[in-house]
Residue, then its C-alpha position, 0 to 999 in steps of 0.5 A: x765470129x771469133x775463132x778460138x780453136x783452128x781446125x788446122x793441124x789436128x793430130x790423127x785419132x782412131x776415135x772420140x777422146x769422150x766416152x763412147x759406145x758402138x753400135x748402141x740403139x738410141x730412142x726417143x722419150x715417146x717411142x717413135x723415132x729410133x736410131x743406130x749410130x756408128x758412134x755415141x760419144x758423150x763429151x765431159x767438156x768442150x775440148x771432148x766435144x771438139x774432139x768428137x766433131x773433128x774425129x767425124x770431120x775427118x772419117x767423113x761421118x755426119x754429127x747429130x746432137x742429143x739432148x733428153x729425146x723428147x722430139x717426136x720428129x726425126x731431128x736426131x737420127x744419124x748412122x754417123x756420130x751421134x752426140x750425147x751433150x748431157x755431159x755439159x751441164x751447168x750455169x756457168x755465169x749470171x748478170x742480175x744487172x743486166x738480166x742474162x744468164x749462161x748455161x753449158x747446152x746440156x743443162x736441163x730447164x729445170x737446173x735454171x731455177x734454183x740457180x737463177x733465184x738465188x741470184x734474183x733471177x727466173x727464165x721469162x717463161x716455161x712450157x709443159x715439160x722441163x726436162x729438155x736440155x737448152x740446146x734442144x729447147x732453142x734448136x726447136x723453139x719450145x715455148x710456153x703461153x702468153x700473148x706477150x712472152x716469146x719461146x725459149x729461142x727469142x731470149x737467146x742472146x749469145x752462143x758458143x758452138x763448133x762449126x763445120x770446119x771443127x772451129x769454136x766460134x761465137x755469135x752474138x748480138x753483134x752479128x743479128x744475121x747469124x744470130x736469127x740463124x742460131x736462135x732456132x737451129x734445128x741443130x744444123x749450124x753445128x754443135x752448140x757448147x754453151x749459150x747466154x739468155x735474157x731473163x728477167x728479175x725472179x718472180x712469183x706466180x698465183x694459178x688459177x684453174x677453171x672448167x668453163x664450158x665451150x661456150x663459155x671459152x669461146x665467149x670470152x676467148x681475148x679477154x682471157x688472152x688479153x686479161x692473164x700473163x699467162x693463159x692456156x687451155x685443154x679443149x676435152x672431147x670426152x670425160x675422160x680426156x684429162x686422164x690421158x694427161x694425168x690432169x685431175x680435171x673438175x671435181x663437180x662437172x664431167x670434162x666432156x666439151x669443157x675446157x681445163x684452163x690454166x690462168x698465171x699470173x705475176x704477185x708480190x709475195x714478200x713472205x715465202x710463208x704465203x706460198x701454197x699448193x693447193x690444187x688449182x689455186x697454187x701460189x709459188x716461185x715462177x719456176x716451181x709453179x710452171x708444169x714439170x713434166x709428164x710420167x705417161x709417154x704420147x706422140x703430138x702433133x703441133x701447129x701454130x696459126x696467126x693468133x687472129x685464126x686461133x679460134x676458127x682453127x680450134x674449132x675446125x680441129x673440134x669439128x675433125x674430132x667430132x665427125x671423123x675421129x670420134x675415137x681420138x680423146x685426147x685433149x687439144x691443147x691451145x696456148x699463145x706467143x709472141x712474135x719473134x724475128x729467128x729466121x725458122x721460128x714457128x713464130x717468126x713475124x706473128x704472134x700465134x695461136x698454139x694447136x697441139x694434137x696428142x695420141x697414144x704411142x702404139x696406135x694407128x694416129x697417122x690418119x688423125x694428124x694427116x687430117x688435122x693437117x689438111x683441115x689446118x692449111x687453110x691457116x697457113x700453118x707452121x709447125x713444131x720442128x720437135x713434134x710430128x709434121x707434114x713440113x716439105x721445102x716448098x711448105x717452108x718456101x711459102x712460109x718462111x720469109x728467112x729461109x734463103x737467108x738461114x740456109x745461106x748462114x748454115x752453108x757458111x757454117x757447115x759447107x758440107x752438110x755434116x751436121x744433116x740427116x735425112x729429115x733435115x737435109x730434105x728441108x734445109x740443105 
Protein backbone atom coordinates (compact mmCIF):
# COMPACT_ATOMS: atom_id res chain seq x y z
CA UNK A 1 0.00 0.00 0.00
CA UNK A 2 1.30 3.40 -0.75
CA UNK A 3 0.71 6.38 1.65
CA UNK A 4 -0.13 9.65 0.63
CA UNK A 5 -1.30 11.88 3.51
CA UNK A 6 0.64 10.72 7.24
CA UNK A 7 -2.13 10.93 10.02
CA UNK A 8 0.72 12.59 11.88
CA UNK A 9 0.81 16.16 13.01
CA UNK A 10 -2.85 16.69 12.15
CA UNK A 11 -3.83 20.43 13.20
CA UNK A 12 -6.89 20.33 15.94
CA UNK A 13 -10.45 20.78 14.55
CA UNK A 14 -13.84 21.44 16.49
CA UNK A 15 -15.50 20.11 13.35
CA UNK A 16 -15.52 18.57 9.77
CA UNK A 17 -14.20 21.19 7.42
CA UNK A 18 -17.29 19.60 4.74
CA UNK A 19 -20.89 20.81 4.99
CA UNK A 20 -22.27 19.33 8.04
CA UNK A 21 -25.41 18.94 9.97
CA UNK A 22 -26.08 17.78 13.71
CA UNK A 23 -28.50 15.69 14.57
CA UNK A 24 -30.05 15.25 11.16
CA UNK A 25 -32.49 11.52 11.00
CA UNK A 26 -30.96 9.50 8.03
CA UNK A 27 -33.39 6.68 6.28
CA UNK A 28 -33.03 4.35 4.11
CA UNK A 29 -34.78 4.27 0.31
CA UNK A 30 -37.49 1.26 1.55
CA UNK A 31 -38.24 2.84 4.84
CA UNK A 32 -36.79 0.35 7.06
CA UNK A 33 -33.61 1.35 8.70
CA UNK A 34 -32.88 4.58 10.34
CA UNK A 35 -30.42 6.58 11.89
CA UNK A 36 -29.38 9.76 14.01
CA UNK A 37 -25.64 10.60 13.89
CA UNK A 38 -23.87 13.03 15.72
CA UNK A 39 -22.45 14.31 12.86
CA UNK A 40 -23.68 14.18 8.74
CA UNK A 41 -20.75 15.61 6.84
CA UNK A 42 -21.05 15.68 3.10
CA UNK A 43 -17.42 15.98 1.71
CA UNK A 44 -16.90 18.18 -1.63
CA UNK A 45 -13.54 16.41 -2.14
CA UNK A 46 -11.01 13.98 -0.99
CA UNK A 47 -9.12 16.51 1.41
CA UNK A 48 -12.73 17.13 3.06
CA UNK A 49 -13.32 13.57 3.26
CA UNK A 50 -9.80 13.34 4.84
CA UNK A 51 -10.72 15.82 7.09
CA UNK A 52 -14.08 14.27 8.09
CA UNK A 53 -12.39 10.84 9.12
CA UNK A 54 -9.30 12.34 11.12
CA UNK A 55 -12.16 14.97 12.92
CA UNK A 56 -13.81 11.46 14.02
CA UNK A 57 -10.25 9.81 14.90
CA UNK A 58 -9.62 12.03 17.34
CA UNK A 59 -13.10 12.89 19.00
CA UNK A 60 -13.18 8.72 19.16
CA UNK A 61 -16.35 8.86 17.00
CA UNK A 62 -17.09 5.69 14.67
CA UNK A 63 -17.39 6.56 10.49
CA UNK A 64 -20.13 5.03 8.21
CA UNK A 65 -20.35 5.95 4.62
CA UNK A 66 -23.60 6.79 2.89
CA UNK A 67 -24.26 6.17 -0.76
CA UNK A 68 -28.04 6.39 -2.19
CA UNK A 69 -29.72 4.33 0.92
CA UNK A 70 -30.81 1.47 -0.92
CA UNK A 71 -29.72 -1.30 1.51
CA UNK A 72 -32.21 -2.79 3.55
CA UNK A 73 -29.74 -3.97 6.30
CA UNK A 74 -28.54 -2.23 8.67
CA UNK A 75 -25.11 -1.48 7.07
CA UNK A 76 -25.24 2.27 7.39
CA UNK A 77 -26.52 3.13 10.89
CA UNK A 78 -24.08 5.14 13.32
CA UNK A 79 -24.41 7.58 16.29
CA UNK A 80 -20.72 8.72 15.34
CA UNK A 81 -19.99 10.52 11.65
CA UNK A 82 -22.10 9.64 9.25
CA UNK A 83 -20.69 10.32 5.64
CA UNK A 84 -22.54 11.39 2.66
CA UNK A 85 -19.99 10.66 -0.19
CA UNK A 86 -22.59 11.70 -3.05
CA UNK A 87 -20.05 14.93 -2.99
CA UNK A 88 -17.83 12.82 -5.18
CA UNK A 89 -18.93 11.93 -8.10
CA UNK A 90 -17.17 11.75 -11.54
CA UNK A 91 -15.31 9.78 -14.12
CA UNK A 92 -12.25 10.64 -13.52
CA UNK A 93 -10.26 8.47 -16.06
CA UNK A 94 -10.63 5.79 -19.05
CA UNK A 95 -8.19 3.39 -20.59
CA UNK A 96 -10.13 2.01 -23.84
CA UNK A 97 -6.82 0.04 -24.68
CA UNK A 98 -6.78 -1.57 -21.67
CA UNK A 99 -10.76 -1.64 -20.94
CA UNK A 100 -10.48 0.12 -17.14
CA UNK A 101 -12.22 2.98 -16.06
CA UNK A 102 -12.18 5.12 -12.77
CA UNK A 103 -14.79 6.91 -10.90
CA UNK A 104 -14.85 8.98 -7.58
CA UNK A 105 -17.04 6.60 -4.96
CA UNK A 106 -20.09 8.45 -5.27
CA UNK A 107 -20.81 8.33 -8.85
CA UNK A 108 -23.83 6.78 -9.51
CA UNK A 109 -24.25 3.62 -11.84
CA UNK A 110 -26.10 5.38 -14.18
CA UNK A 111 -23.45 8.41 -14.66
CA UNK A 112 -21.15 5.32 -16.39
CA UNK A 113 -22.99 5.17 -19.20
CA UNK A 114 -22.92 8.13 -21.32
CA UNK A 115 -19.48 8.55 -19.98
CA UNK A 116 -17.88 5.13 -21.01
CA UNK A 117 -19.86 4.98 -24.65
CA UNK A 118 -18.17 7.81 -25.79
CA UNK A 119 -15.11 6.22 -25.24
CA UNK A 120 -15.94 2.99 -26.71
CA UNK A 121 -16.82 1.60 -23.53
CA UNK A 122 -19.93 -0.03 -21.44
CA UNK A 123 -19.72 -1.80 -17.58
CA UNK A 124 -19.82 -5.93 -18.03
CA UNK A 125 -23.09 -6.04 -16.67
CA UNK A 126 -25.81 -4.02 -14.73
CA UNK A 127 -28.61 -5.23 -12.31
CA UNK A 128 -32.37 -4.11 -11.56
CA UNK A 129 -31.47 -0.59 -10.14
CA UNK A 130 -28.87 1.79 -11.09
CA UNK A 131 -29.20 4.68 -8.75
CA UNK A 132 -26.61 3.26 -6.36
CA UNK A 133 -23.33 5.13 -5.85
CA UNK A 134 -20.22 2.59 -6.78
CA UNK A 135 -18.73 2.50 -3.44
CA UNK A 136 -21.85 0.97 -2.02
CA UNK A 137 -22.68 -1.31 -5.16
CA UNK A 138 -18.88 -2.91 -4.38
CA UNK A 139 -19.10 -2.60 -0.56
CA UNK A 140 -22.19 -5.24 -0.97
CA UNK A 141 -21.31 -7.01 -4.17
CA UNK A 142 -24.57 -5.82 -6.28
CA UNK A 143 -24.70 -7.69 -9.41
CA UNK A 144 -26.93 -8.57 -12.30
CA UNK A 145 -27.58 -11.99 -14.03
CA UNK A 146 -25.61 -14.08 -16.22
CA UNK A 147 -23.92 -17.72 -15.84
CA UNK A 148 -20.92 -15.81 -17.01
CA UNK A 149 -20.77 -12.42 -15.88
CA UNK A 150 -19.46 -11.58 -12.11
CA UNK A 151 -21.21 -8.70 -9.61
CA UNK A 152 -19.79 -5.24 -9.61
CA UNK A 153 -17.22 -6.21 -7.07
CA UNK A 154 -15.29 -8.93 -9.29
CA UNK A 155 -14.55 -5.81 -12.11
CA UNK A 156 -12.89 -3.83 -9.31
CA UNK A 157 -9.52 -3.44 -9.89
CA UNK A 158 -7.90 -0.74 -7.96
CA UNK A 159 -9.10 1.64 -4.77
CA UNK A 160 -8.08 4.69 -3.26
CA UNK A 161 -9.87 4.80 0.47
CA UNK A 162 -8.78 6.43 4.05
CA UNK A 163 -8.03 4.01 6.49
CA UNK A 164 -8.31 3.70 10.19
CA UNK A 165 -5.14 5.78 10.95
CA UNK A 166 -6.60 8.79 8.80
CA UNK A 167 -3.85 7.81 6.02
CA UNK A 168 -4.88 7.52 1.91
CA UNK A 169 -3.70 4.33 0.78
CA UNK A 170 -4.08 2.41 -2.46
CA UNK A 171 -4.62 -1.15 -3.19
CA UNK A 172 -4.21 -2.83 -6.33
CA UNK A 173 -3.41 -5.72 -8.15
CA UNK A 174 -0.38 -6.04 -6.85
CA UNK A 175 -1.44 -6.67 -3.32
CA UNK A 176 -4.47 -9.52 -4.22
CA UNK A 177 -4.56 -10.12 -0.21
CA UNK A 178 -6.01 -6.69 0.21
CA UNK A 179 -7.59 -6.28 -2.77
CA UNK A 180 -10.08 -9.93 -2.12
CA UNK A 181 -10.51 -7.81 0.97
CA UNK A 182 -11.69 -4.55 -0.56
CA UNK A 183 -13.69 -5.98 -3.40
CA UNK A 184 -16.45 -6.48 -0.97
CA UNK A 185 -15.93 -4.38 2.06
CA UNK A 186 -19.27 -4.01 3.52
CA UNK A 187 -17.46 -0.55 4.33
CA UNK A 188 -15.30 -1.79 6.85
CA UNK A 189 -11.69 -1.49 5.64
CA UNK A 190 -12.60 2.68 5.61
CA UNK A 191 -13.61 5.14 3.35
CA UNK A 192 -13.47 4.58 -0.21
CA UNK A 193 -12.36 8.06 -2.54
CA UNK A 194 -12.06 6.60 -5.71
CA UNK A 195 -11.93 3.05 -7.74
CA UNK A 196 -10.77 1.93 -11.10
CA UNK A 197 -12.77 -1.19 -12.92
CA UNK A 198 -12.53 -3.56 -15.85
CA UNK A 199 -14.96 -3.20 -18.34
CA UNK A 200 -15.56 -4.13 -21.49
CA UNK A 201 -15.74 -2.59 -25.22
CA UNK A 202 -19.44 -1.04 -25.57
CA UNK A 203 -22.04 -2.91 -26.96
CA UNK A 204 -25.71 -3.32 -27.93
CA UNK A 205 -28.37 -5.48 -26.13
CA UNK A 206 -31.56 -7.28 -28.17
CA UNK A 207 -34.30 -8.12 -25.30
CA UNK A 208 -36.57 -10.65 -25.28
CA UNK A 209 -39.77 -11.06 -23.09
CA UNK A 210 -41.66 -14.00 -22.67
CA UNK A 211 -44.63 -15.60 -20.13
CA UNK A 212 -43.86 -19.44 -20.08
CA UNK A 213 -45.69 -21.25 -17.57
CA UNK A 214 -43.83 -23.01 -14.65
CA UNK A 215 -43.54 -25.87 -16.49
CA UNK A 216 -42.40 -24.52 -19.34
CA UNK A 217 -39.57 -22.75 -17.04
CA UNK A 218 -38.45 -25.45 -15.16
CA UNK A 219 -38.59 -27.50 -18.69
CA UNK A 220 -36.16 -25.73 -20.08
CA UNK A 221 -34.33 -23.92 -17.12
CA UNK A 222 -30.14 -24.72 -18.48
CA UNK A 223 -30.66 -24.21 -21.92
CA UNK A 224 -32.19 -20.82 -20.84
CA UNK A 225 -29.12 -20.11 -18.50
CA UNK A 226 -26.92 -21.63 -20.87
CA UNK A 227 -28.35 -20.40 -24.18
CA UNK A 228 -28.68 -16.13 -23.03
CA UNK A 229 -25.99 -13.40 -22.08
CA UNK A 230 -28.18 -12.53 -19.89
CA UNK A 231 -31.31 -14.66 -18.61
CA UNK A 232 -33.48 -14.06 -15.45
CA UNK A 233 -36.82 -14.31 -14.48
CA UNK A 234 -40.09 -13.42 -11.85
CA UNK A 235 -41.86 -16.72 -10.70
CA UNK A 236 -45.51 -14.91 -10.12
CA UNK A 237 -47.82 -16.59 -7.26
CA UNK A 238 -50.65 -14.38 -8.44
CA UNK A 239 -52.13 -12.57 -11.45
CA UNK A 240 -51.52 -9.67 -10.07
CA UNK A 241 -48.08 -10.06 -9.03
CA UNK A 242 -46.06 -7.93 -11.71
CA UNK A 243 -48.05 -4.80 -10.59
CA UNK A 244 -46.50 -4.98 -7.21
CA UNK A 245 -43.10 -4.35 -9.39
CA UNK A 246 -44.57 -1.89 -11.79
CA UNK A 247 -43.78 -4.71 -14.46
CA UNK A 248 -46.64 -4.59 -17.45
CA UNK A 249 -46.77 -8.64 -17.34
CA UNK A 250 -48.55 -10.44 -20.38
CA UNK A 251 -50.90 -9.19 -22.54
CA UNK A 252 -52.98 -12.52 -23.40
CA UNK A 253 -52.38 -14.68 -20.21
CA UNK A 254 -52.99 -14.27 -16.52
CA UNK A 255 -49.38 -14.17 -14.57
CA UNK A 256 -50.73 -16.05 -12.05
CA UNK A 257 -48.04 -19.43 -11.94
CA UNK A 258 -46.39 -18.01 -15.01
CA UNK A 259 -42.86 -16.62 -15.09
CA UNK A 260 -42.19 -12.99 -16.48
CA UNK A 261 -38.37 -13.83 -18.18
CA UNK A 262 -36.17 -11.45 -19.32
CA UNK A 263 -33.63 -12.66 -22.04
CA UNK A 264 -30.54 -10.21 -23.38
CA UNK A 265 -28.30 -10.54 -25.38
CA UNK A 266 -25.24 -9.13 -27.09
CA UNK A 267 -25.98 -7.60 -31.39
CA UNK A 268 -24.20 -5.84 -33.82
CA UNK A 269 -25.93 -2.62 -34.74
CA UNK A 270 -23.85 -0.80 -37.02
CA UNK A 271 -26.53 1.96 -37.51
CA UNK A 272 -28.16 3.66 -34.36
CA UNK A 273 -31.10 4.16 -36.65
CA UNK A 274 -32.10 0.29 -35.85
CA UNK A 275 -32.59 0.71 -32.15
CA UNK A 276 -36.10 0.11 -30.66
CA UNK A 277 -38.29 0.55 -27.57
CA UNK A 278 -40.62 -1.45 -28.33
CA UNK A 279 -41.94 -3.22 -25.13
CA UNK A 280 -40.41 -6.47 -24.58
CA UNK A 281 -38.44 -6.71 -27.87
CA UNK A 282 -36.07 -3.42 -27.14
CA UNK A 283 -33.14 -3.02 -28.92
CA UNK A 284 -30.51 -0.28 -27.52
CA UNK A 285 -26.96 0.45 -26.00
CA UNK A 286 -26.11 -2.05 -23.02
CA UNK A 287 -26.80 0.69 -20.78
CA UNK A 288 -30.08 1.99 -21.49
CA UNK A 289 -31.42 -1.31 -22.03
CA UNK A 290 -30.65 -2.68 -18.54
CA UNK A 291 -33.70 -1.85 -15.93
CA UNK A 292 -32.94 1.66 -14.19
CA UNK A 293 -34.92 1.42 -11.22
CA UNK A 294 -38.08 1.19 -9.35
CA UNK A 295 -40.76 4.33 -8.35
CA UNK A 296 -42.57 1.93 -5.63
CA UNK A 297 -40.51 1.49 -2.33
CA UNK A 298 -40.26 -2.74 -1.15
CA UNK A 299 -38.16 -4.26 1.49
CA UNK A 300 -36.30 -7.88 -0.13
CA UNK A 301 -34.73 -10.70 1.18
CA UNK A 302 -31.79 -12.34 -1.05
CA UNK A 303 -30.23 -15.42 -1.01
CA UNK A 304 -27.52 -17.10 -3.21
CA UNK A 305 -27.42 -21.03 -3.36
CA UNK A 306 -24.95 -22.93 -5.67
CA UNK A 307 -26.39 -22.60 -9.34
CA UNK A 308 -26.56 -26.48 -9.14
CA UNK A 309 -29.32 -26.14 -6.11
CA UNK A 310 -31.04 -23.21 -8.24
CA UNK A 311 -34.31 -25.05 -9.04
CA UNK A 312 -34.97 -27.35 -6.09
CA UNK A 313 -34.55 -23.59 -3.98
CA UNK A 314 -36.98 -22.09 -6.05
CA UNK A 315 -39.42 -24.56 -5.75
CA UNK A 316 -38.88 -24.92 -1.95
CA UNK A 317 -39.38 -21.20 -1.98
CA UNK A 318 -42.96 -21.97 -4.47
CA UNK A 319 -43.83 -24.63 -2.00
CA UNK A 320 -43.34 -21.99 1.49
CA UNK A 321 -45.66 -19.60 -0.71
CA UNK A 322 -48.27 -22.04 -1.38
CA UNK A 323 -48.69 -23.65 1.87
CA UNK A 324 -47.87 -21.00 4.54
CA UNK A 325 -47.98 -17.56 2.83
CA UNK A 326 -50.40 -17.62 0.32
CA UNK A 327 -50.86 -13.80 1.13
CA UNK A 328 -47.52 -12.92 -0.01
CA UNK A 329 -47.81 -12.10 -3.88
CA UNK A 330 -44.94 -10.65 -4.62
CA UNK A 331 -42.58 -11.97 -7.49
CA UNK A 332 -39.74 -14.27 -6.83
CA UNK A 333 -37.17 -12.91 -8.59
CA UNK A 334 -34.43 -15.62 -9.88
CA UNK A 335 -31.01 -14.43 -11.60
CA UNK A 336 -27.38 -16.32 -11.98
CA UNK A 337 -23.39 -15.16 -11.35
CA UNK A 338 -20.30 -16.33 -11.76
CA UNK A 339 -17.79 -17.20 -9.31
CA UNK A 340 -15.69 -14.75 -8.12
CA UNK A 341 -12.52 -14.83 -5.54
CA UNK A 342 -13.56 -11.56 -2.79
CA UNK A 343 -12.88 -13.04 0.44
CA UNK A 344 -17.20 -11.97 1.31
CA UNK A 345 -18.45 -12.23 -2.04
CA UNK A 346 -21.92 -13.93 -1.72
CA UNK A 347 -20.28 -15.41 -4.83
CA UNK A 348 -16.99 -16.48 -3.61
CA UNK A 349 -15.67 -20.05 -5.08
CA UNK A 350 -19.38 -20.73 -6.87
CA UNK A 351 -21.31 -19.87 -9.32
CA UNK A 352 -24.92 -19.07 -7.79
CA UNK A 353 -28.43 -19.08 -8.45
CA UNK A 354 -29.97 -15.46 -7.09
CA UNK A 355 -33.23 -16.05 -4.87
CA UNK A 356 -34.69 -12.63 -4.18
CA UNK A 357 -38.11 -12.44 -1.74
CA UNK A 358 -39.89 -9.05 -1.94
CA UNK A 359 -42.63 -7.25 0.77
CA UNK A 360 -44.31 -4.16 1.08
CA UNK A 361 -43.04 -1.84 3.60
CA UNK A 362 -45.57 -1.13 6.34
CA UNK A 363 -46.40 -5.05 6.72
CA UNK A 364 -45.76 -7.63 9.28
CA UNK A 365 -42.93 -9.90 6.59
CA UNK A 366 -40.55 -10.98 9.45
CA UNK A 367 -42.43 -14.54 9.55
CA UNK A 368 -42.13 -14.75 5.73
CA UNK A 369 -38.43 -14.24 5.44
CA UNK A 370 -37.73 -16.25 8.64
CA UNK A 371 -39.29 -19.11 6.99
CA UNK A 372 -37.62 -18.61 3.42
CA UNK A 373 -34.60 -18.70 5.50
CA UNK A 374 -35.17 -21.87 7.37
CA UNK A 375 -36.49 -23.67 4.34
CA UNK A 376 -33.37 -22.23 2.48
CA UNK A 377 -30.49 -23.82 4.81
CA UNK A 378 -30.68 -26.99 3.51
CA UNK A 379 -28.97 -24.83 0.52
CA UNK A 380 -26.01 -23.59 2.36
CA UNK A 381 -27.33 -20.11 1.67
CA UNK A 382 -25.18 -16.86 1.59
CA UNK A 383 -26.75 -13.68 1.49
CA UNK A 384 -27.00 -10.01 -0.04
CA UNK A 385 -25.21 -7.96 2.59
CA UNK A 386 -27.76 -4.68 1.24
CA UNK A 387 -30.95 -7.00 1.74
CA UNK A 388 -32.61 -7.99 4.77
CA UNK A 389 -30.66 -11.31 6.47
CA UNK A 390 -30.42 -13.93 9.47
CA UNK A 391 -26.50 -13.81 8.75
CA UNK A 392 -24.54 -14.42 12.44
CA UNK A 393 -20.65 -14.97 12.63
CA UNK A 394 -20.85 -18.67 13.13
CA UNK A 395 -23.09 -18.57 9.55
CA UNK A 396 -20.17 -16.82 8.00
CA UNK A 397 -17.68 -19.20 9.67
CA UNK A 398 -19.40 -21.99 7.78
CA UNK A 399 -19.58 -20.29 4.78
CA UNK A 400 -16.66 -18.22 4.14
CA UNK A 401 -13.56 -20.18 3.42
CA UNK A 402 -11.81 -16.24 3.56
CA UNK A 403 -13.22 -14.70 6.86
CA UNK A 404 -10.15 -15.13 8.85
CA UNK A 405 -8.09 -13.74 6.07
CA UNK A 406 -10.83 -10.52 5.71
CA UNK A 407 -11.02 -9.70 9.41
CA UNK A 408 -7.16 -10.06 9.32
CA UNK A 409 -6.70 -7.14 6.50
CA UNK A 410 -9.70 -5.05 8.13
CA UNK A 411 -7.72 -5.41 11.52
CA UNK A 412 -4.71 -3.99 9.84
CA UNK A 413 -6.65 -1.30 8.23
CA UNK A 414 -8.58 -0.22 11.04
CA UNK A 415 -7.12 -1.25 14.55
CA UNK A 416 -9.73 0.09 16.50
CA UNK A 417 -12.88 -0.58 14.72
CA UNK A 418 -14.10 3.06 13.68
CA UNK A 419 -15.28 2.03 10.65
CA UNK A 420 -17.90 -0.65 12.84
CA UNK A 421 -21.45 -0.28 13.73
CA UNK A 422 -23.25 -2.69 15.55
CA UNK A 423 -24.76 -5.11 12.58
CA UNK A 424 -21.13 -5.04 11.30
CA UNK A 425 -19.24 -5.59 14.41
CA UNK A 426 -21.35 -8.72 15.35
CA UNK A 427 -19.96 -10.18 11.86
CA UNK A 428 -17.02 -8.78 11.34
CA UNK A 429 -14.95 -7.67 14.00
Amino acid sequence: MTTHLPAAGIPAAATPTAPFSTDATWTNWGGNQSATPAFTVRPRNEQEALDAVRFAIREGLPVRAVGSGHSSSPLVQTGGVLMDMSGLSAITGTDPAGRRARALAGTTINAFGDALWEQGLALGNQGDIDKQQIAGALATSTHGSGKNLGSFSSSLRWVKLINGYGDIVEIGEGQLRELRAAQVSLGTLGIFLEVELAVEDSYYLQEEITYPTWAETAGTWQSDIDSNRHYSFLWCPDNDSCGLLDLPGSPDYGMGGRSYTKKYNIVDVQDERRISGIEGARLDRSYRIYPGGFTTQFHELEYFVRSEDGLAAVEAVQDLIRTKHPSQKYPVEVRWVKADDAYMSQFQGRDSTVVTLTTEPGTDYWQFFRDADAVLQEFEPRAHWGKIHFMTRSRLERLYPGLDTFIQVRREFDPRGMFLNDHTRALLA
